[in-house]
Phi, psi and omega in degrees: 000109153309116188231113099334095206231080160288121195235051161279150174060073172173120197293147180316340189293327175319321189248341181310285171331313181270344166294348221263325163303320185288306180333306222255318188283163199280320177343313218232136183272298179225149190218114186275125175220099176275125183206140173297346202248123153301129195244121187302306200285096201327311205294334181287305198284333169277356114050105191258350163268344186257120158278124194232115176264125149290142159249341191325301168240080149300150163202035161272158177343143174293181185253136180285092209207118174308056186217057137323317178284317186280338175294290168348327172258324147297337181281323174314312183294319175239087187249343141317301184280335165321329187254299184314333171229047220329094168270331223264041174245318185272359170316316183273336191298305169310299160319302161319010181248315166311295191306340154319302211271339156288275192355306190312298214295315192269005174268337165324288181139116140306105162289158172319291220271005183314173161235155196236115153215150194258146177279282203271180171269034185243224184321300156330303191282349175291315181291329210266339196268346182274312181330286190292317155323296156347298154153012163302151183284341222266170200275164192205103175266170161213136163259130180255145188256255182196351177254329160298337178265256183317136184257336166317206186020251199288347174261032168004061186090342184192124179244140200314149184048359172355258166001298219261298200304307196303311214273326192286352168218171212247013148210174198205091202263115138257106144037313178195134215300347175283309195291008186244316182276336175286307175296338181279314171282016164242350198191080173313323187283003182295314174358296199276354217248355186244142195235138163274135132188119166347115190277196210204198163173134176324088196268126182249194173265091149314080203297145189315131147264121188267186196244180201249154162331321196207148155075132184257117144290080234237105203255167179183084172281135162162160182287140177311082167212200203290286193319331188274017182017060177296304179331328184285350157323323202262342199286309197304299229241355186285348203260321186332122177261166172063049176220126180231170184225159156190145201238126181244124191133181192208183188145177186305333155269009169337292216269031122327293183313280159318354177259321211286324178274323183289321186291344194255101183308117225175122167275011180260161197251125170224132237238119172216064191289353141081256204238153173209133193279173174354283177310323219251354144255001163281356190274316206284329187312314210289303183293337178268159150260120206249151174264297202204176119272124170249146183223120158269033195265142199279356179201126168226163169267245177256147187239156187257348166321311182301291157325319167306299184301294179304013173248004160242031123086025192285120162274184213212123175247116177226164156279097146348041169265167143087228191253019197272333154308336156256033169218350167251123175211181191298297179317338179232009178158243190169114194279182184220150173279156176287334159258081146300182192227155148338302201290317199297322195294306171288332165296334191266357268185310182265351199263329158310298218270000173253355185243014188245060146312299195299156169270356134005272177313320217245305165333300198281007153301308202278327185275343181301283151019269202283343181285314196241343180195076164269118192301318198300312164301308171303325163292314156335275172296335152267002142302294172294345166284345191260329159315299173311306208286351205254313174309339180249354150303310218283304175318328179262337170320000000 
């Protein structure tokens, strides 16, 4: 089995688990990976199964696809939102980028039997979806998240092609039973084409993180954005004494973040060593006494930071967004509404750290974990789904 695995605009830490598993299976013969990013990483990128192509600055032919009627009908149907939240300048610029980067792909060379699939619901799924309008045959997947899913917040009502991604490819692998359930009531023909399975993450023997003696310590790994409302860590929690936070990761608001916390008069110790890789955060889980994890973010999938922490048996203070009630439960932390209060915030914060105290506690975390999102399994089942589903494409041709 052949795969074509579009990760554009996705930094390698996003995909590693799941490139280093396709890699690793008897399954998969050759696997072509278009990505805006160099992937760094000797063992991946020298691969004797990985072809790794850059898009960034493609600057071969748009792909010749007739698809003038359709800018027209996305643009018309949200032409409001396109001015209003003035997009409708970068639309064509942006469109002209995709259609390059299918070109690249179909200029590469398709084999019949590839499998076409996108990491995200964005740009990848978009190329992959001009593609299949074109006129491929080949079976064409995308997996969705959470920025990718929901049209609030940070997509203020609406993302460009929905329509046009959903309906043109045949299947639509989500993350989490919310995010299969949001989509399926917004876009009813979504209904036959969507499968829930879990991403996962690599369980080695993961040493306990216990919680500290004295003083509540407090973590929050993810890239630096607008949707992770990190600041409110700090809005919630600054008066607090004998409390410290540390975030572990950077992105486009980092040093934003960092002026907000030096400007905020605050008894809390706050910590921002800013992106750290794999290792180097299961090292820091191992070497600290951690109180919790915290996440105050208005839009989530599943998140595997959150997997990461709790495979150290870390409990989780999260806002109830996404798929985030299935991996925080009475047993593994402690939910929030999504329109919280400070107070609401410092109450699930002293209330984590006193009743996930025990090592106990913290076990029956580490075991939930491994139980539900063991990559090997999870990764798994989607190597047999796309093995059944790409034999019963083929089959109906």
């Amino acid at each position: 089995m052949n795969i074509i695995f579009t990760a554009h605009n996705c930094n390698l830490s996003f995909i590693e688990n799941e490139i280093r598993y396709l890699l690793n299976h008897s399954g998969i013969e050759n696997l072509k990976v278009y990505t805006d990013f160099p992937i760094e990483d000797a063992e991946i990128a020298f691969h004797d199964k990985i072809e790794v192509f850059l898009t960034g600055k493609v600057t071969s032919p748009m792909l010749r696809l007739n698809i003038f009627p359709l800018i027209i009908k996305e643009f018309m149907s949200h032409a409001f939102w396109y001015v209003i939240n003035n997009k409708w300048k970068e639309f064509t610029s942006i469109l002209r980028n995709h259609l390059r980067k299918a070109n690249f792909i179909y200029e590469n060379g398709i084999e019949q039997k590839d499998i076409l699939y996108s990491f995200w619901g964005g740009s990848g799924a978009f190329v992959l979806a001009a593609l299949k309008h074109y006129g491929l045959k080949n079976l064409v997947l995308t997996r969705l998240h959470a920025f990718d899913i929901y049209e609030d917040g940070d997509n203020k009502g609406h993302i460009p092609w929905r329509v046009f991604v959903y309906s043109r490819l045949n299947k639509l692998i989500t993350i989490s039973k919310h995010g299969e359930s949001y989509l399926k009531k917004k876009y009813e023909f979504t209904r036959a084409k969507i499968n829930t399975i879990n991403l996962g993450i690599y369980f080695s023997e993961f040493k306990l993180c216990l919680p500290p003696i004295d003083g509540i310590n407090l973590v929050s790994c993810s890239w630096v954005g607008k949707r992770k409302n990190l600041s409110g860590v700090c809005c919630a929690l600054g008066m607090e004494k004998n409390m410290s936070w540390t975030h572990l990761g950077d992105g486009e608001h980092f040093e934003s973040l960092k002026e907000f916390c030096r400007g905020k008069q605050t008894n809390l110790k706050v910590q921002l060593p800013g992106r750290l890789t794999q290792e180097e955060i299961h090292d820091y889980y191992e070497s600290q006494a951690i109180s919790c994890f915290i996440s105050l973010s208005t839009n989530e999938g599943l998140p595997v930071s959150m997997m990461e922490a709790m495979a150290h048996g870390i409990p989780v203070v999260s806002t109830d967004v996404g798929g985030c009630s299935e991996i925080v439960n009475e047993n593994t932390g402690v939910l929030l509404p999504k329109n919280y209060t400070d107070e609401d915030v410092r109450k699930a914060v002293y209330l984590c750290a006193e009743k996930f105290s025990s090592r106990e506690a913290r076990q029956k975390i580490q075991d939930f974990i491994k139980e539900n999102f063991d990559a090997e399994k999870n990764y798994g089942k989607f190597v047999d789904f796309l093995e059944a589903e790409n034999k019963k494409h083929h089959e109906k041709l």
